[in-house]
C-alpha positions in Angstrom: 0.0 0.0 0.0 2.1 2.9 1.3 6.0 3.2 0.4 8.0 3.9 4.2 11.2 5.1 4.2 13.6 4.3 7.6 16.1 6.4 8.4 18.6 5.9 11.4 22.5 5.3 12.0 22.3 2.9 14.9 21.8 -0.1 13.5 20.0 -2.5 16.3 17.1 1.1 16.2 17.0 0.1 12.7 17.2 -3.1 12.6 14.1 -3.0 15.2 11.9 -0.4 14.2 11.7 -2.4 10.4 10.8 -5.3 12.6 7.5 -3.5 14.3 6.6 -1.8 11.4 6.5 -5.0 9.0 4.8 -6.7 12.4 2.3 -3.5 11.8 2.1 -3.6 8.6 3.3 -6.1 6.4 1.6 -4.7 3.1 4.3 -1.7 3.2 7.5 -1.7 1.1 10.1 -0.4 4.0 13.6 1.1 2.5 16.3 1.2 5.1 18.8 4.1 5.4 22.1 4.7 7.8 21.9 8.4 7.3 20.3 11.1 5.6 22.6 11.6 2.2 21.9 7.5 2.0 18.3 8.4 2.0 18.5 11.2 -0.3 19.3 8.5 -2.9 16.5 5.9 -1.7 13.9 9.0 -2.0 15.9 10.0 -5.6 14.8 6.5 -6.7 11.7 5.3 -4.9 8.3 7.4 -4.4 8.7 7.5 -0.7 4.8 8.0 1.4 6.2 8.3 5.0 9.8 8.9 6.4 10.9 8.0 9.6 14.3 9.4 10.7 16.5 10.2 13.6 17.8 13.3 14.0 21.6 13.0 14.8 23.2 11.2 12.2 26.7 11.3 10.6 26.8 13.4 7.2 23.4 14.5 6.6 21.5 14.7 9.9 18.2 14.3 10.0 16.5 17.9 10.2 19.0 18.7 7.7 17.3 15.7 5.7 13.5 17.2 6.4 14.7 21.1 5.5 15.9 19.4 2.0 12.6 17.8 1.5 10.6 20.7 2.2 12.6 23.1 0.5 12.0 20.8 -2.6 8.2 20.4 -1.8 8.5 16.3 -1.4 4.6 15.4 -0.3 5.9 12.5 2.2 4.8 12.7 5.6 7.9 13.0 8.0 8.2 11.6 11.5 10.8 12.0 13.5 12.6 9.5 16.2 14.8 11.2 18.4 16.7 10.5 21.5 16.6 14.3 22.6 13.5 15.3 23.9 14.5 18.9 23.3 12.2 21.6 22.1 14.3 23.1 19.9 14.2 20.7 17.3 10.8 19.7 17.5 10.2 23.4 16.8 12.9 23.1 13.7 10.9 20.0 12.8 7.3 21.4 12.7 8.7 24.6 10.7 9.7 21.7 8.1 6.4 19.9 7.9 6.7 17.1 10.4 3.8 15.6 11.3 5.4 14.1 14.6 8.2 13.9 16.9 8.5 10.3 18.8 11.4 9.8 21.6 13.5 7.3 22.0 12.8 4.7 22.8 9.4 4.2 20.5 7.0 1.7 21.5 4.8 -0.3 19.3 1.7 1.6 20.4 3.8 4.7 19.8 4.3 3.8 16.0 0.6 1.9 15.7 -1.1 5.7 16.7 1.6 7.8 14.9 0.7 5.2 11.3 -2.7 5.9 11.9 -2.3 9.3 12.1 -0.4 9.3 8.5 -2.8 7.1 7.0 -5.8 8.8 7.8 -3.8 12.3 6.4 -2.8 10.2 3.2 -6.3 9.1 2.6 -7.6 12.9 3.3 -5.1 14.1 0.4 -6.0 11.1 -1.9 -9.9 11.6 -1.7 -9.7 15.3 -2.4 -7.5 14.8 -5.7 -10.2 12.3 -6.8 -13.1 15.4 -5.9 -10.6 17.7 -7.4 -10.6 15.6 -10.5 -14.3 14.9 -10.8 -14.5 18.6 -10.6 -12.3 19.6 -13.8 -13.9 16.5 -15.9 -17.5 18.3 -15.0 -16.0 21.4 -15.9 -15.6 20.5 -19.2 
């Protein structure tokens, strides 16, 4: 159904979060990425729906990651998983678009309510490009 993108440089977070969201939802394709330029080339290739990422990562950190995508007006819905509970960048992260910031560590609940959320957005979106369509065919 939905294309998920999952970024993070620890590897056993990685490695675990894939696990839960395929337990959650094993109808997603999930792409895996160690930091942000790594998922700059996923995202280049794939038509990414959601994006998971930590914020400190080696090379391209992960607000540095959501300020590219927003600057270039990527539709995904960002999320991201932080170890710092620190206002500051959840306020750098809402200026970019995210649609939530989870801390470390996430539970399964935590990702089962924040999916939801996405979904239900993504659904919103997708049913008013089909009125939006409907609309220009009457117009016609």
């Amino acid at each position: 159904m939905y294309k998920l993108l999952l970024v993070d440089d620890e590897n056993g977070q990685l490695t675990a979060l894939e696990y839960i969201l395929n337990q959650l939802r094993p109808e997603y394709e999930v792409y895996t990425a160690t930091d942000g330029q790594e998922a700059l080339e996923v995202l280049a290739s794939n038509k990414i729906d959601i994006l998971f990422t930590d914020i400190r990562m080696p090379i391209v950190d992960g607000l540095q990651l959501v300020e590219k995508l927003f600057k270039r007006s990527m539709q995904l819905k960002a999320v991201i998983i932080s170890g710092y509970d620190e206002f500051e960048y959840a306020q750098k992260a809402i200026r970019y678009g995210v649609k939530d910031y989870l801390v470390k560590p996430v539970s399964k609940s935590d990702l089962k309510n924040v999916l939801c959320k996405i979904e239900n957005i993504l659904e919103e979106e997708r049913n008013v490009k089909v009125q939006v369509e409907e609309l220009k065919k009457k117009a016609r």
